[in-house]
C-alpha positions as CSV (number, residue, x, y, z in Angstrom):
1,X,0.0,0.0,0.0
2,X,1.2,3.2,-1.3
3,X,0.8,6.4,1.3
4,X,1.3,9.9,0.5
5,X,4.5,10.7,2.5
6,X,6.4,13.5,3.8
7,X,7.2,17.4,1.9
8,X,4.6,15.5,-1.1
9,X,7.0,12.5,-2.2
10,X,4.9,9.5,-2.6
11,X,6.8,6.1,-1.4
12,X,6.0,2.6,0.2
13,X,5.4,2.7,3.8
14,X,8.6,0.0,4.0
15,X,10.5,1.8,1.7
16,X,13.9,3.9,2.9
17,X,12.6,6.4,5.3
18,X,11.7,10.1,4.5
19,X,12.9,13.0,6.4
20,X,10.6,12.2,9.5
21,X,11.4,8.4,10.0
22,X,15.4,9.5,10.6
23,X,14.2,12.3,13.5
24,X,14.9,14.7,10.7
25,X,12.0,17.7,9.6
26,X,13.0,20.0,6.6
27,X,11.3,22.5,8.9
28,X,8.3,23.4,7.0
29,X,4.5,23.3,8.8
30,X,3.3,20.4,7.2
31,X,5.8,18.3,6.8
32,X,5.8,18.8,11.1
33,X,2.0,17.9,11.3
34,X,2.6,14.7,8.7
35,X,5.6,13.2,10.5
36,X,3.5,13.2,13.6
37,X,0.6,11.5,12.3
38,X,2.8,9.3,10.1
39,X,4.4,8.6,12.9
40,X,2.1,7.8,14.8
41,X,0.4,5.9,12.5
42,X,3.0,3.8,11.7
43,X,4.1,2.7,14.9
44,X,0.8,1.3,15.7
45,X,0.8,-1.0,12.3
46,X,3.3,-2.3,13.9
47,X,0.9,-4.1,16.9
48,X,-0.7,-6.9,16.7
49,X,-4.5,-6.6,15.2
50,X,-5.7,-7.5,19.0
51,X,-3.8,-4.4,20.4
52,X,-5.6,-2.0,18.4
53,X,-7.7,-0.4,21.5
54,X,-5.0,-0.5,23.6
55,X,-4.3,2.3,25.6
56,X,-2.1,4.8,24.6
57,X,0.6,4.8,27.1
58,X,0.4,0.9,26.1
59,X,0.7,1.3,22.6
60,X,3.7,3.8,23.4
61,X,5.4,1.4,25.7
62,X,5.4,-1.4,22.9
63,X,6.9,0.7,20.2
64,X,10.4,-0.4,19.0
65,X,13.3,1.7,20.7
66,X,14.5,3.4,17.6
67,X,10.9,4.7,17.3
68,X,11.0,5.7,20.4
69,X,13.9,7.6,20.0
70,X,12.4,9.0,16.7
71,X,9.7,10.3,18.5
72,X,11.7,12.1,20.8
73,X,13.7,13.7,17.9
74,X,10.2,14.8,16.2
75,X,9.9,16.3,19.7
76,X,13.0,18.1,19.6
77,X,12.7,19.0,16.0
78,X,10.3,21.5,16.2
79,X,12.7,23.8,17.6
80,X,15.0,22.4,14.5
81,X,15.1,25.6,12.5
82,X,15.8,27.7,15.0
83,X,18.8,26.1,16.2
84,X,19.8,25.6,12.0
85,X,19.8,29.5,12.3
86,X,21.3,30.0,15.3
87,X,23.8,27.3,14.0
88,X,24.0,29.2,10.6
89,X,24.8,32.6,12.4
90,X,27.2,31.2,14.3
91,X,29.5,29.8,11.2
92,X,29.0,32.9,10.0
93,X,30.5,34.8,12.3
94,X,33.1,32.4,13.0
95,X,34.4,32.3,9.5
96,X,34.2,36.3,9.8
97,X,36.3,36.3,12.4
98,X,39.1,34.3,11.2
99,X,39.0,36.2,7.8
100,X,39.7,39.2,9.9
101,X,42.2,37.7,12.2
102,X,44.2,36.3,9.0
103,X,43.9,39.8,7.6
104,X,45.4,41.3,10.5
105,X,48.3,39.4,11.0
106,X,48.7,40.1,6.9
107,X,48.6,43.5,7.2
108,X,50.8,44.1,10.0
109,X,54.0,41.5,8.3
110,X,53.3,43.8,5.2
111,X,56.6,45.3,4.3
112,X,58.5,47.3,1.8
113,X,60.3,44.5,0.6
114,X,60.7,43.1,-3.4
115,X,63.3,41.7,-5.4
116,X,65.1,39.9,-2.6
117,X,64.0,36.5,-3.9
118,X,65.5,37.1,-7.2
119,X,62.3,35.8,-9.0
120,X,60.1,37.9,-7.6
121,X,61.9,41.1,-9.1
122,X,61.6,40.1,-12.4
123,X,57.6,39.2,-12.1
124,X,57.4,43.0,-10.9
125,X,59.6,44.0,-13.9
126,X,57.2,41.8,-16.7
127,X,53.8,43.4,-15.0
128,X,55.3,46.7,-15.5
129,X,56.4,46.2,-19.1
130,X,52.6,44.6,-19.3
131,X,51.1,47.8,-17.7
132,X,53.3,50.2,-20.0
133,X,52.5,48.9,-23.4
134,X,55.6,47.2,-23.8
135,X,54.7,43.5,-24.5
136,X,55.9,40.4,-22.6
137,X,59.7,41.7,-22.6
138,X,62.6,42.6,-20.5
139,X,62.3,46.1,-20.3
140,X,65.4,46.4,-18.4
141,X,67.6,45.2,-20.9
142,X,69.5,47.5,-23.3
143,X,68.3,45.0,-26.5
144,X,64.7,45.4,-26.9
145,X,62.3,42.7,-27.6
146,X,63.8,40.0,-25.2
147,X,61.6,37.7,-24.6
148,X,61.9,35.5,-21.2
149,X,61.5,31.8,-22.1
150,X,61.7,31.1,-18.3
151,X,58.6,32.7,-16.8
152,X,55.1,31.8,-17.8
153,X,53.1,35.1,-18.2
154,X,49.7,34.1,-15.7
155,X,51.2,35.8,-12.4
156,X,53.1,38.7,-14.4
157,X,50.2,39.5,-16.3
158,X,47.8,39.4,-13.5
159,X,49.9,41.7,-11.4
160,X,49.5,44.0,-14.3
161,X,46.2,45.0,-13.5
162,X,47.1,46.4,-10.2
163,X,50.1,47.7,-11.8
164,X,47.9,50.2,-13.4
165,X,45.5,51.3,-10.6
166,X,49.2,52.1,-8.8
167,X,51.9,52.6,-11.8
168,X,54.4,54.3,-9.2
169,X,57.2,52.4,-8.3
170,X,57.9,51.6,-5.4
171,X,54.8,52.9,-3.9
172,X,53.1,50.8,-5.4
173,X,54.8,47.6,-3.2
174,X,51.8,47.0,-1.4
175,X,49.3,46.6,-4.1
176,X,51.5,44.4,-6.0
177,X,51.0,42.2,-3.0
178,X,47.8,42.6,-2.2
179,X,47.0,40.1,-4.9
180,X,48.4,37.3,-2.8
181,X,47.1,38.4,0.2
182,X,43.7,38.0,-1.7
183,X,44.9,34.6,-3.2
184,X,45.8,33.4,0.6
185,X,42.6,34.4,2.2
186,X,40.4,32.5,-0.7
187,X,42.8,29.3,0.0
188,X,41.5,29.5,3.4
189,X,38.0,29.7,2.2
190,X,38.6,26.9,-0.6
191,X,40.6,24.2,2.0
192,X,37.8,24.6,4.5
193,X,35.2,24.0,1.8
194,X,36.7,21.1,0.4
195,X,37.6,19.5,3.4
196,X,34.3,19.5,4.3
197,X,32.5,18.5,1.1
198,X,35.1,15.9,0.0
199,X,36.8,14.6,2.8
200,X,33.7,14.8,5.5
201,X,35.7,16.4,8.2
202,X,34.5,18.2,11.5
203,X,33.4,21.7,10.7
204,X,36.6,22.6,13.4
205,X,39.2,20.3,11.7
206,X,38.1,21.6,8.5
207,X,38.5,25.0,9.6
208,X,41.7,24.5,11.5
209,X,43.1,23.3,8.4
210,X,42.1,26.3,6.5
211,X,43.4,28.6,9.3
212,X,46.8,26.8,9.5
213,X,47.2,27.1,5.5
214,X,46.3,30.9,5.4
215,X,48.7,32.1,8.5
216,X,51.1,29.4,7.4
217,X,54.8,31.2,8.4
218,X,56.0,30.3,4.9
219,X,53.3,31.6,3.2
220,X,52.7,34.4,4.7
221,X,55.8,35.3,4.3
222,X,55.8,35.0,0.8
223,X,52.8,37.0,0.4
224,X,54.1,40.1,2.2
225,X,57.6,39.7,2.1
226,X,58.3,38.7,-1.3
227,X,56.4,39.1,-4.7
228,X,56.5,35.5,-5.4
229,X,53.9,33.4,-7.3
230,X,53.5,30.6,-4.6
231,X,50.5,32.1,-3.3
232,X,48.4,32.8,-6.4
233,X,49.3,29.0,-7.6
234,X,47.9,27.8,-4.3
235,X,44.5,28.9,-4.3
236,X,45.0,28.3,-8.3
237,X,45.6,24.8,-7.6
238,X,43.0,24.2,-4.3
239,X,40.5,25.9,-6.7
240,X,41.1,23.1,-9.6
241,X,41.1,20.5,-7.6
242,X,37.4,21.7,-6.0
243,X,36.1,21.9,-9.4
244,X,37.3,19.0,-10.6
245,X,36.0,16.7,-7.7
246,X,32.2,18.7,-8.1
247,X,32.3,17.6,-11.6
248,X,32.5,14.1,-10.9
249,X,30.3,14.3,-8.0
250,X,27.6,11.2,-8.6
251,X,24.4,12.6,-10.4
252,X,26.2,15.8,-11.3
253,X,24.4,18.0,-13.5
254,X,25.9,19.6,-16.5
255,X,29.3,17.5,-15.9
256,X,30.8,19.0,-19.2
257,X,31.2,22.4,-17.8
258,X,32.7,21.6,-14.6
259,X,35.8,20.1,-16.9
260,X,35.6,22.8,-19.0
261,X,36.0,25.1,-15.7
262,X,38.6,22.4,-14.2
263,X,40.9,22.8,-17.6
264,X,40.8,26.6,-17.9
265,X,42.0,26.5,-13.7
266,X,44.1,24.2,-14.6
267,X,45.7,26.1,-17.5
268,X,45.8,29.3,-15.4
269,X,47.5,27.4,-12.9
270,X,50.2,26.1,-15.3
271,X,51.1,29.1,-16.5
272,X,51.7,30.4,-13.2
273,X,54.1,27.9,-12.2
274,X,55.3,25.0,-14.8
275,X,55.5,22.5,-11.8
276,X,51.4,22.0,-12.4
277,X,52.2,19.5,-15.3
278,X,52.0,17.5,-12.6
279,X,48.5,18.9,-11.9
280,X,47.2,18.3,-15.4
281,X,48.5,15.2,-15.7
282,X,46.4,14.0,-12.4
283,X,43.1,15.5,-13.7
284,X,43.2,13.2,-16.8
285,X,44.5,10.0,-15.1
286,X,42.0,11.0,-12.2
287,X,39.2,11.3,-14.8
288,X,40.0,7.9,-16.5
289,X,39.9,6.2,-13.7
290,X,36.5,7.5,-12.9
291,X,35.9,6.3,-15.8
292,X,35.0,10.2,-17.0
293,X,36.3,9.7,-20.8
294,X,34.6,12.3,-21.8
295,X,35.3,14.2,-19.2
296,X,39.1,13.8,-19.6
297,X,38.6,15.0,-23.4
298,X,37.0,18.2,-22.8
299,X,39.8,18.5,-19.7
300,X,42.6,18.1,-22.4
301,X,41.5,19.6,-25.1
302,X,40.8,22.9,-23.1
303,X,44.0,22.8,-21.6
304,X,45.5,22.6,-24.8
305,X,43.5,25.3,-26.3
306,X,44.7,27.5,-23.1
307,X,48.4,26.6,-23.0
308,X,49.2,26.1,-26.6
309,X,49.6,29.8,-27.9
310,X,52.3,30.6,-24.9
311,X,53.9,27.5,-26.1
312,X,54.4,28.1,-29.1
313,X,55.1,31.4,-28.9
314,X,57.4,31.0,-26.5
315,X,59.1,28.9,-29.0
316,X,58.9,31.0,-32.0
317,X,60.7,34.2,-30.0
318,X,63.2,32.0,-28.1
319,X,66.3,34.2,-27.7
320,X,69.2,33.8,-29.9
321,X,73.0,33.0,-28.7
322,X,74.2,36.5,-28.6
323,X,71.4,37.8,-25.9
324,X,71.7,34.9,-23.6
325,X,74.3,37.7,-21.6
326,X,70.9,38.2,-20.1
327,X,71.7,35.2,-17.6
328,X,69.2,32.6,-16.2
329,X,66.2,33.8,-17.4
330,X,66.2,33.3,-20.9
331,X,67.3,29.7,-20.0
332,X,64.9,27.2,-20.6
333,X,63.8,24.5,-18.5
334,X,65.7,21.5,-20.1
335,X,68.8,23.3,-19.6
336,X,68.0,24.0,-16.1
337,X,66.8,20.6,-15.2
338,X,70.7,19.0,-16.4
339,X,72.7,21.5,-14.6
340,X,74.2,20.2,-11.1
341,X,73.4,23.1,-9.0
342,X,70.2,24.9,-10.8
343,X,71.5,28.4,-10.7
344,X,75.0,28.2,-10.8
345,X,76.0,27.6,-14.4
346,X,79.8,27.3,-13.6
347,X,78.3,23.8,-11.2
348,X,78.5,22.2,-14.7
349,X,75.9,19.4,-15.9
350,X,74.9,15.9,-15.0
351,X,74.3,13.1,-17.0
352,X,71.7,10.6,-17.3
353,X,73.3,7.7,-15.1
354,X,72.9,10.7,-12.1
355,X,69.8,11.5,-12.2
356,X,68.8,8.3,-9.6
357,X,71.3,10.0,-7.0
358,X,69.4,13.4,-7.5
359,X,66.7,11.8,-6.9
360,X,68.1,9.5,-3.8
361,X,69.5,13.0,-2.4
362,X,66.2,15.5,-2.7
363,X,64.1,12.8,-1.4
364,X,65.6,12.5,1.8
365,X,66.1,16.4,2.0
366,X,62.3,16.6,1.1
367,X,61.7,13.9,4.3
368,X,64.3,14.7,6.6
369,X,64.3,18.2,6.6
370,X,62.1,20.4,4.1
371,X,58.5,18.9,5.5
372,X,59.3,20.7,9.0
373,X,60.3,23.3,7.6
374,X,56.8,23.8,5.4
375,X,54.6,22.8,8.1
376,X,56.4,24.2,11.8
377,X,57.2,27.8,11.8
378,X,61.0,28.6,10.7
379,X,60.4,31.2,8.4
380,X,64.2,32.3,8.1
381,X,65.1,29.0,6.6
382,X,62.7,29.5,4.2
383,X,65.5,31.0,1.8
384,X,69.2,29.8,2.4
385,X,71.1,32.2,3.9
386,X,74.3,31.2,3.0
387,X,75.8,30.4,6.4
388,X,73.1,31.3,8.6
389,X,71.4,28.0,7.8
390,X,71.8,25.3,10.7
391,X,72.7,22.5,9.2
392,X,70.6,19.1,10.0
393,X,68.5,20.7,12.9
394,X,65.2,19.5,11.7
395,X,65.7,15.9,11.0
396,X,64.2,14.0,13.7
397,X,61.0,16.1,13.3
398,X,60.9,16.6,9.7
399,X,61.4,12.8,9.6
400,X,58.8,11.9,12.1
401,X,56.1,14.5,10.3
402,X,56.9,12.4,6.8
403,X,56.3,8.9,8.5
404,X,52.9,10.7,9.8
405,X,51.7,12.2,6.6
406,X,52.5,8.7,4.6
407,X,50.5,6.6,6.9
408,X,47.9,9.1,6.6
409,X,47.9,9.3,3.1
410,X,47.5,5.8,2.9
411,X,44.2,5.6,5.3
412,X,43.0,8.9,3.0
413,X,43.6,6.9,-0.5
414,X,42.0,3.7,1.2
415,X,38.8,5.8,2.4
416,X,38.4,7.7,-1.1
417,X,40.7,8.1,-3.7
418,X,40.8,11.9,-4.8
419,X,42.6,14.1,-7.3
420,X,44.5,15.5,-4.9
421,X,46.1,11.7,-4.2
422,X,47.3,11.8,-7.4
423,X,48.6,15.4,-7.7
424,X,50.4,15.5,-4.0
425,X,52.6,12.7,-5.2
426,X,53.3,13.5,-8.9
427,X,54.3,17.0,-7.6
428,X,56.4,15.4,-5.0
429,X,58.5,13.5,-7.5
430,X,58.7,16.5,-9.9
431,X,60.4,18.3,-6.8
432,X,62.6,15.5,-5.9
433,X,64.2,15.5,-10.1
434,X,65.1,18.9,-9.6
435,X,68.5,20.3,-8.8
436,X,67.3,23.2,-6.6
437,X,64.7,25.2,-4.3
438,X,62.6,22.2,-3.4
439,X,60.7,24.0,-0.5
440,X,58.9,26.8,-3.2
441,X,57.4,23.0,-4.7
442,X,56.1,22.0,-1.4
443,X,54.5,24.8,0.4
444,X,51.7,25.5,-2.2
445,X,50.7,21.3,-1.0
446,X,50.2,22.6,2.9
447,X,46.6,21.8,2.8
448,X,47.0,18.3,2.2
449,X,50.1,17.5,3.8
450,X,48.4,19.1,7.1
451,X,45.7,16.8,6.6
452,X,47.6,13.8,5.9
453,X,48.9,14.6,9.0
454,X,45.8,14.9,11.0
455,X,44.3,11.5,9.4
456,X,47.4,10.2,10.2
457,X,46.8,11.0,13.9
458,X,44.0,8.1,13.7
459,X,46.2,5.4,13.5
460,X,46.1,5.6,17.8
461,X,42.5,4.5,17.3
462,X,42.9,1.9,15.0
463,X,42.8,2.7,10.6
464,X,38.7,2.5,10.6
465,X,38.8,0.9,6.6
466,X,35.1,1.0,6.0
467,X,34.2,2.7,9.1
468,X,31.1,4.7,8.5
469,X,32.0,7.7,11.0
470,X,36.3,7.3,10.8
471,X,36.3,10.4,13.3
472,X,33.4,8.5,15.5
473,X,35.7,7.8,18.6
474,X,36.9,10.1,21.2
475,X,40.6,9.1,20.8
476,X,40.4,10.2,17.4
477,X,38.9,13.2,17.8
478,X,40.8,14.3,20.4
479,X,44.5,13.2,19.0
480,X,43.8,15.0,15.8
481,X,42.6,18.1,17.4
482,X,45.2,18.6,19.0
483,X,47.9,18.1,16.2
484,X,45.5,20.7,13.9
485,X,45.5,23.2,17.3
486,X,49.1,22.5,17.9
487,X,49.9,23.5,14.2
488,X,47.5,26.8,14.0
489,X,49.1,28.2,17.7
490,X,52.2,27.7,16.5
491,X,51.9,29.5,13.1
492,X,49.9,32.4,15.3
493,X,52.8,32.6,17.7
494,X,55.4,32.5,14.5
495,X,53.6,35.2,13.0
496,X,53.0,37.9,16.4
497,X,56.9,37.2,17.1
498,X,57.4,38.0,13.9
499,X,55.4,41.5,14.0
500,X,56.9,42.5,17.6
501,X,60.1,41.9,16.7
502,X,60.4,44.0,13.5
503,X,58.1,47.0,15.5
504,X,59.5,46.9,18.6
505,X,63.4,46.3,17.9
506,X,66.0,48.1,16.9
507,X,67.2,48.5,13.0
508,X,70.3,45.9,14.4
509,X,68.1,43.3,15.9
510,X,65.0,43.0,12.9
511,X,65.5,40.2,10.7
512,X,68.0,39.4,8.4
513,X,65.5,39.6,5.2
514,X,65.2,43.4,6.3
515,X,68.7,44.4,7.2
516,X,70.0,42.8,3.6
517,X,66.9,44.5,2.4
518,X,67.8,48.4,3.3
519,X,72.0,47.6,2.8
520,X,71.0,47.1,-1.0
521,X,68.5,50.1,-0.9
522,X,71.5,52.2,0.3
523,X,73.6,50.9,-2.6
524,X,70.9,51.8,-4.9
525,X,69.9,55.1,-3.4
526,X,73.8,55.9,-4.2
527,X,73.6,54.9,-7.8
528,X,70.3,56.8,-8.3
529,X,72.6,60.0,-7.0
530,X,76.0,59.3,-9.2
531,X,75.5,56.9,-11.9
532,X,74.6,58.7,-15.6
533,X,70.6,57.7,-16.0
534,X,71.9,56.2,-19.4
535,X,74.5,53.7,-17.8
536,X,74.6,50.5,-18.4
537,X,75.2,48.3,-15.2
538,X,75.5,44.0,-15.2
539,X,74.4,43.2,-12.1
540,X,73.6,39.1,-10.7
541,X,70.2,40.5,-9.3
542,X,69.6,42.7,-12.9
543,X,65.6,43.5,-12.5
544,X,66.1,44.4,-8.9
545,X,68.5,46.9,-9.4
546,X,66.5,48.7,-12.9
547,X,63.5,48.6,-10.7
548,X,65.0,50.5,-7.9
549,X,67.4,52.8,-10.1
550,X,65.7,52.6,-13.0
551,X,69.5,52.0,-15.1
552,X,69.6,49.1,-17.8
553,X,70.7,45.7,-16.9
554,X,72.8,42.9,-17.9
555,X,73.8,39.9,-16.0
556,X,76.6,40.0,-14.4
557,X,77.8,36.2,-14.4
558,X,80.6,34.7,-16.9
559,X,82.3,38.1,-16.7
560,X,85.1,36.2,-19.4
561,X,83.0,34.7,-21.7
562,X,80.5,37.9,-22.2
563,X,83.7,40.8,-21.6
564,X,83.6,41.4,-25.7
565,X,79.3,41.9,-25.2
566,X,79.8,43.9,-22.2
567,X,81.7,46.0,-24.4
568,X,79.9,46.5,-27.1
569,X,76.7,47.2,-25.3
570,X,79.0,50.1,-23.4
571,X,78.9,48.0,-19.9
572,X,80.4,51.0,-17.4
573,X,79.1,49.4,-14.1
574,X,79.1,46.3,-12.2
575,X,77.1,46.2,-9.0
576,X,77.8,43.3,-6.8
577,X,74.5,42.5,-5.3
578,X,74.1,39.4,-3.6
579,X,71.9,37.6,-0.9
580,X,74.9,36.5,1.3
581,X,78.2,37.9,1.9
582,X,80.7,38.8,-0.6
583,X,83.7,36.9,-0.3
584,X,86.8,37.2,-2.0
585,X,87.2,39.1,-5.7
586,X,85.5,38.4,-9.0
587,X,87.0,38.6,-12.2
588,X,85.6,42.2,-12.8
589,X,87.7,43.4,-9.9
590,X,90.5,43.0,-11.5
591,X,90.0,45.1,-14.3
592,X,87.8,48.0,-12.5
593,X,88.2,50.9,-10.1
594,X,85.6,50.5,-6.2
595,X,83.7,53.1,-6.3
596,X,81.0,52.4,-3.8
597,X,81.5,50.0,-0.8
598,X,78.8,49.5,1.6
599,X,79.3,49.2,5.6
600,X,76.7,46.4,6.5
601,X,77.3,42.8,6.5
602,X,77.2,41.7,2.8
603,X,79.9,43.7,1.8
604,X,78.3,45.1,-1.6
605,X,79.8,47.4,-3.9
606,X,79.9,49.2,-7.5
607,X,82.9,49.1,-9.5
608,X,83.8,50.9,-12.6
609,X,84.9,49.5,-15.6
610,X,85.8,52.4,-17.2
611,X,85.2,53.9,-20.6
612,X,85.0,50.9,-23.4
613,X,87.3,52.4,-25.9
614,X,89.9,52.7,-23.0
615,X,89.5,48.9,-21.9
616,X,91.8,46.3,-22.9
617,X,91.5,42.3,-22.6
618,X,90.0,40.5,-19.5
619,X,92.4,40.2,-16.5
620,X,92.2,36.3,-15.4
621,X,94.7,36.4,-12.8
622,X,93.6,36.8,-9.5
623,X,95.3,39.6,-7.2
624,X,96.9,38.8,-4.2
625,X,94.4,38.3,-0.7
């Protein structure tokens, strides 16, 4: 017998229950006044026929216990939208509060800083020549029309737009920034989000999660410190991988646009950072094994669509043999990826039958010292600082963080097998074949790796394969809580050390990234004052020093091999910037007059070459020390 059940759905009276037979109500007035009388109704087919006149505390007293206890939930229910609101408001102001919090602790790191991560300079640089009409090119360079094969165009062209509400240099630091600010406080909103949606967390270890990756020590300090990229791919990446996971969602509707969404992320997020190769890659193998061929068609093809103009033209204006004086950044990757030490050309190369001992090497680094690194708060070892790096002080923690975040990634692929799954390792072995800066390719993957380590954390009460509630015990609960709470103090303490020290100290005592900071503003605050506005200067941090003097650049490396370019381009100047200490002479000192020495601790300085009609051959011998 067929009965008309609850909100107008029309199902057996045996069939799986409706809203009211689970002590649920969707709130509305008649759907309350049905589930009691359905209720009701139905708990009394349950008697025998001879029961029927049965009193009613009787008949209540003979009901099963679950329909006992779904009677009391009815009960409780009708207060059930009222305490959905007050539950509503609640999240509400709770995520409000963290947003502002976050934004807070963003605001007051914010600094004056840009260039000091080499990169980062010549992103500012490429959003400026975007903003001024100049095309993709190096603007600092006295050939025109260079094009950079090294830098996809995403980030540079993106902090174009703010480039042009702000076109003053360097006033215009903080806006520049602002965008990863922006791209930080939406990771936070996307982790929490996904968490929740995909991986069924608590609402609080979803939101820790999302906490801990936006107040992160690394990447906040990459957001107001630097002008890196790291922070855009993040929420680039966490975005993707959202919108890939609603498209295959079961009963889905319009799946085809969700991939067409997924690949033009996905593209965006490529050319951003060419390390998401490792993203596309996992969206199609993810979609064929979801057996989404389809799916994994439109994914490419858009992708392709996306990518392949860059690529190509990348290709077409790759820069000939004669402007490669230019120095790293009109390497391309191939190069890169064979040299022994990535940005030190004179390392040499590697072959082949090396590339399992590369991999040997970064994988323990990655394991044994770069995890802790990523997920507990050391933000000056986030850069080598030549010397001031402790060697091998992280080992025991970094190592027992990895053996935590593999046997939760193991419970997490044996629960539900997700994009991320695939991506987290691809990316991980992508970082481990290169020859330098591994931790840039792990801290966009702080999300997951904080949650491998908090599913990790359920090993002390058992794995719970096939569990229907895996965060059910009290154990569980209570052991991951604490790891997620552990992580977010600690990244709050980091970060409020952090802003007293650099308010409340003296210039001596801030941090190193600000002392090297203001001894290379003095330098350039000196050429600014005494070097012709039509000189010429090779420098090793080149787009630093045109952004802050406004002077063309070359590089300055392989003084020997470029000393006929450098003179034909009318070279006067050499500036010997550098992120560590100055040791020892360069060729260039040989054959050049100091003219500016600084007094802090890297020991920088500006030599003069001299007129080039005046020069003669390259000195090689080095003077007496």
């Amino acid at each position: 017998m067929r009965g008309r059940g609850t909100c107008g759905s029309w199902r057996m009276r045996s069939s799986a229950p409706s809203c009211w037979a689970v002590g649920r109500s969707c709130g509305r007035r008649t759907c309350r006044r049905r589930s009691t009388a359905a209720g009701t109704s139905a708990s009394r087919s349950l008697l025998p026929r001879d029961s029927a006149d049965m009193p009613e505390r009787a008949v209540a007293d003979s009901r099963p216990a679950d329909r006992v206890a779904g009677a009391a939930s009815r009960t409780a229910d009708r207060a059930h939208p009222d305490r959905l609101r007050s539950a509503r408001w609640l999240a509400v102001g709770s995520g409000a509060g963290a947003l502002a919090f976050c934004l807070i602790i963003y605001i007051l790191r914010l600094d004056h800083i840009v260039g000091q991560a080499w990169d980062d300079a010549w992103y500012v640089l490429l959003a400026k020549a975007l903003a001024t009409h100049q095309g993709y090119t190096l603007i600092n360079s006295p050939v025109s029309g260079i094009v950079p094969s090294l830098y996809p165009p995403a980030f540079p062209w993106l902090l174009s737009l703010v480039y042009r509400l702000g076109p003053e240099f360097p006033q215009n630091i903080w806006l520049l920034k602002s965008v990863s600010i922006a791209a930080m406080l939406g990771s936070g909103g996307v982790s929490y989000s996904y968490f929740r949606r995909e991986r069924a967390l608590p609402a609080y270890l979803a939101a820790s999660i999302a906490v801990a990756t936006t107040l992160s020590p690394a990447l906040v300090f990459l957001a107001t410190s630097t002008v890196m990229s790291e922070c855009v791919f993040t929420f680039a990446q966490l975005l993707t991988i959202a919108v890939i996971e609603r498209g295959v969602r079961p009963g889905q509707g319009n799946r085809m646009w969700w991939y067409v969404a997924g690949g033009t992320l996905a593209s965006f997020t490529f050319l951003t950072r060419s390390i998401s190769i490792a993203l596309v890659v996992g969206a199609v193998l993810y979609l064929l094994l979801k057996r989404q061929v389809r799916g994994a068609l439109v994914f490419a093809i858009t992708v392709v669509l996306a990518v392949g103009p860059w690529v190509l033209y990348s290709r077409l204006h790759a820069s000939p043999v004669e402007q490669t004086c230019q120095g790293t950044i009109l390497r391309n990757y191939t190069t890169l990826f064979w040299r022994r030490v990535g940005d030190d050309s004179s390392a040499g190369t590697i072959s082949a039958a090396e590339i399992p001992g590369r991999l040997w090497h970064n994988t323990l680094d990655i394991l044994g010292t770069r995890m802790a690194i990523v997920l507990i708060p050391t933000t000056p070892h986030l850069f080598k600082q030549g010397n001031d790096l402790p060697a091998r002080q992280t080992n025991a923690l970094s190592l027992a963080l990895s053996a935590l975040m593999l046997a939760g990634f193991v419970l997490a692929v044996r629960e539900k097998l997700t994009l991320a799954e695939i991506v987290v390792p691809l990316t991980l072995a992508g970082a481990a074949s290169w020859p330098w800066d591994l931790t840039r390719f792990l801290v966009p993957l702080t999300p997951f790796l904080i949650f491998y380590c908090i599913v990790g954390c359920r090993v002390v009460g058992g794995t719970g394969r096939g569990e229907e509630h895996p965060w059910a015990t009290r154990v569980q609960r209570t052991v991951a809580g604490a790891l997620a709470g552990s992580l977010l103090l600690l990244s709050i303490y980091e970060n409020v050390s952090y802003i007293r020290r650099e308010y409340s100290s003296p210039p001596a005592e801030q941090s190193q990234w600000v002392r090297r900071f203001k001894e290379h503003q003095r330098m350039y605050q000196w050429i600014r004052r005494h070097v012709p506005a039509d000189a010429v200067i090779a420098a090793q941090n080149q787009a630093q020093v045109y952004l802050f003097t406004g002077r063309k650049t070359i590089a300055s490396e392989r003084p020997t091999e470029n000393w006929e370019t450098w003179n034909r381009l009318n070279v006067r100047y050499v500036a010997r910037t550098s992120f560590y200490p100055i040791r020892g002479f360069d060729w260039t000192d040989l054959n050049s007059r100091t003219v500016y020495r600084s007094r802090g601790e890297l020991r920088l300085r500006v030599l003069d070459l001299g007129p080039a009609s005046s020069r003669g051959p390259l000195a090689t011998d080095p003077p007496n020390q």
